[in-house]
C-alpha positions as CSV (number, residue, x, y, z in Angstrom):
1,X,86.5,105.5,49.4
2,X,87.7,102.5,47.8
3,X,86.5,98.7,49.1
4,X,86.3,95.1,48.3
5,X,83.7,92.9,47.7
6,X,84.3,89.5,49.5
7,X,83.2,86.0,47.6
8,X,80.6,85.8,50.9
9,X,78.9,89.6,49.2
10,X,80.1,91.2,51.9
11,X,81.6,94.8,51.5
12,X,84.7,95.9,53.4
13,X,85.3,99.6,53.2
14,X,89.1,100.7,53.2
15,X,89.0,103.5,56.0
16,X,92.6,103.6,56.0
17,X,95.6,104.2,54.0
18,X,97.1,101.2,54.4
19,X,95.2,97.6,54.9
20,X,96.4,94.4,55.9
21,X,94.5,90.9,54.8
22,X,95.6,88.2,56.7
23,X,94.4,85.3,59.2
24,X,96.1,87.1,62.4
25,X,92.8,89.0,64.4
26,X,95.5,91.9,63.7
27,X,94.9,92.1,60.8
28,X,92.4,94.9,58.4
29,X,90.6,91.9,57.1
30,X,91.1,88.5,59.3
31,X,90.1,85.1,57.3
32,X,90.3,82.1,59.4
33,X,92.1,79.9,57.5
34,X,95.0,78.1,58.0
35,X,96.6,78.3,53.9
36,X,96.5,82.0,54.3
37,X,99.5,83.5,56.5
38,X,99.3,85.8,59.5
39,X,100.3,88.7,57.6
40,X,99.5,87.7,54.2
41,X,99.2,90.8,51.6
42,X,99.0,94.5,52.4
43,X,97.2,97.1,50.3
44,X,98.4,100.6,50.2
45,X,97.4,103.9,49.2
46,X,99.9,106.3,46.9
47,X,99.1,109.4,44.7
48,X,98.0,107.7,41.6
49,X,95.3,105.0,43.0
50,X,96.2,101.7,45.1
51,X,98.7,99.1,45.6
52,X,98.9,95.3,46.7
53,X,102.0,93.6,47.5
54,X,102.4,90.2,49.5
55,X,103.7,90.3,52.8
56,X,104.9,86.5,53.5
57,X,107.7,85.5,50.7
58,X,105.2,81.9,50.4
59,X,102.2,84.0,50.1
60,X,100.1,83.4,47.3
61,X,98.4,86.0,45.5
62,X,96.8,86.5,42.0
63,X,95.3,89.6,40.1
64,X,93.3,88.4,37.2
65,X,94.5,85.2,37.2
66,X,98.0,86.6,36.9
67,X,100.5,86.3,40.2
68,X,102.1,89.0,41.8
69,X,105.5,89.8,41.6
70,X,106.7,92.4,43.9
71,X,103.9,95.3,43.8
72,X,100.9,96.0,41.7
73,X,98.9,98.8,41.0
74,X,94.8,98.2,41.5
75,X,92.4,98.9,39.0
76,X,88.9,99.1,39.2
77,X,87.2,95.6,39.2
78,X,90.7,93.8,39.6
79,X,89.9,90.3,41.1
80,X,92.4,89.1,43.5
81,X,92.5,85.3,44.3
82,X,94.4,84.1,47.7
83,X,95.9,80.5,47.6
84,X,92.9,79.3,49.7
85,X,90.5,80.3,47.0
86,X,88.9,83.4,48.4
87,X,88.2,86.0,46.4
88,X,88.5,89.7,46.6
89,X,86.9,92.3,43.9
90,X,88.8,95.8,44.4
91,X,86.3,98.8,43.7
92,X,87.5,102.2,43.7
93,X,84.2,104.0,43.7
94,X,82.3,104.3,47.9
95,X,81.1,101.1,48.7
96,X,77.2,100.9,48.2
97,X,75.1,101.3,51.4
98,X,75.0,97.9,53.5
99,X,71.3,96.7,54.0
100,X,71.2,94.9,57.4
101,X,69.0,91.9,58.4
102,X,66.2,93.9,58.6
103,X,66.1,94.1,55.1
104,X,65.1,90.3,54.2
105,X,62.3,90.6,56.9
106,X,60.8,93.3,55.8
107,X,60.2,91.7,52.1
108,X,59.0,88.4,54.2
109,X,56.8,90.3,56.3
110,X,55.5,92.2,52.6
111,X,55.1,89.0,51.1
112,X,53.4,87.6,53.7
113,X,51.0,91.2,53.9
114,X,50.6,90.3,49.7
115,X,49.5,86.6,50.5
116,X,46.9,87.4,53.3
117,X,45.0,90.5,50.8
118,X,45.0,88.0,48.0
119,X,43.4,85.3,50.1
120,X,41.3,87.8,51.7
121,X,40.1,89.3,48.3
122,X,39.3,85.7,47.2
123,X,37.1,84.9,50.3
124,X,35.4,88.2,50.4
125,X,34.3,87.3,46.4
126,X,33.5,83.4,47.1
127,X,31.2,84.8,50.2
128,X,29.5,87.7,48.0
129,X,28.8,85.3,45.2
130,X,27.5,82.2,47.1
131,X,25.5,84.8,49.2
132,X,23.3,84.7,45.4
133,X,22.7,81.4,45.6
134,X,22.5,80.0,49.3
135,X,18.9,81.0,50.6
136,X,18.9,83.4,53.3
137,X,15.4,84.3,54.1
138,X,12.2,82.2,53.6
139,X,9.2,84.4,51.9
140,X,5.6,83.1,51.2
141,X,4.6,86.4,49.3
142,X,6.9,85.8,46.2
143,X,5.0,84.3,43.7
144,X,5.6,81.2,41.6
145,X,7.3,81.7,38.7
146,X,5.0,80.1,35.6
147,X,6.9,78.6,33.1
148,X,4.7,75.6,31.3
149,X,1.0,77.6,29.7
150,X,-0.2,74.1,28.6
151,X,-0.9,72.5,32.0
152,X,-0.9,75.9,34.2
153,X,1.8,74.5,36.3
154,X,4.7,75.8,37.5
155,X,7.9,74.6,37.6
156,X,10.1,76.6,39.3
157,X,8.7,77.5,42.9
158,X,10.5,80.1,44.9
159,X,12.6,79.0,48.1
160,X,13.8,82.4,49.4
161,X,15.7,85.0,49.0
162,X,19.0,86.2,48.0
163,X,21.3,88.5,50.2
164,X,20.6,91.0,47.7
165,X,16.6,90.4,47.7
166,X,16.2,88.4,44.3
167,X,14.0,85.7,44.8
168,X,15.3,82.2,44.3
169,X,13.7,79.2,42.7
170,X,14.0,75.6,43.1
171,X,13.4,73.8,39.9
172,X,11.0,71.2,39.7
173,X,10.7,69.2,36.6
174,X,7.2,67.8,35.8
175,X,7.1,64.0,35.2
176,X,8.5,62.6,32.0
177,X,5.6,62.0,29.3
178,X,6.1,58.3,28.4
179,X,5.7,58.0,24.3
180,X,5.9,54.7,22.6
């Protein structure tokens, strides 16, 4: 089934064998617009493909940039250009299945779904790898870590825990040796 594609991408099937264009509600395809007449151009179907031919003797109508005189046969990807500037693109082939409204929400609301994982994926690894270094439990039994053999002192002293049970040590620097 043949159709045209309007300038606006929309897709009017032609369900009949003959189809009027025009901007009386009469009409196949009505554009409100006052430069195109009531009746302005009719399309017609004969043995070897399609026709156009203007209805209204002030009608104007081009095919590829060319005007019409009288009638003229459609080919496939024709363009035809009304005197108000709209524009028409005959296709012989069936029209390609209309995508309602629904469409465009369903890739917002699968954007949005993309958006919320990624955010959630980045919380979940900021809370797994802070959970190394924030102290969660307090232990006395987890012995000092010695670090300096000369004075027997240790500098790093443990604070707690991690979530996954690895101690954790606070750094403590001994006091800077004054040299003259």
């Amino acid at each position: 089934m043949p159709y045209l594609n309007l300038s606006t991408r929309r897709t009017v099937p032609l369900q009949k064998q003959s189809f009027t264009i025009g901007s009386d509600p009469s009409c196949d395809l009505s554009l409100p617009d006052n430069e195109v007449a009531p009746r302005h151009l009719i399309l017609q179907s004969r043995g070897d493909g399609w026709q156009i031919a203007t209805l209204n003797l002030h009608a104007s109508v081009t095919i590829n940039g060319q005007p019409i005189d009288g009638l003229a046969l459609l080919h496939d990807g024709d363009r035809i250009r009304l005197e108000n500037g709209v524009e028409l693109i005959w296709r012989e082939a069936d029209a390609p299945p209309q995508r309602g409204p629904w469409w465009g929400l369903l890739l917002i609301f699968l954007a949005v779904i993309a958006t919320l994982s990624i955010l959630f994926a980045i919380y979940r690894f900021e809370a797994a790898y802070l959970a190394n270094f924030i102290p969660t439990n307090l232990s006395s039994t987890t012995p000092p870590l010695q670090v300096s053999e000369a004075s027997g002192q240790s500098i790093l002293q443990p604070v707690g825990l991690s979530a996954n049970g690895h101690p954790l040590y606070l750094l403590v620097l001994p006091p800077a040796e004054n040299t003259p």
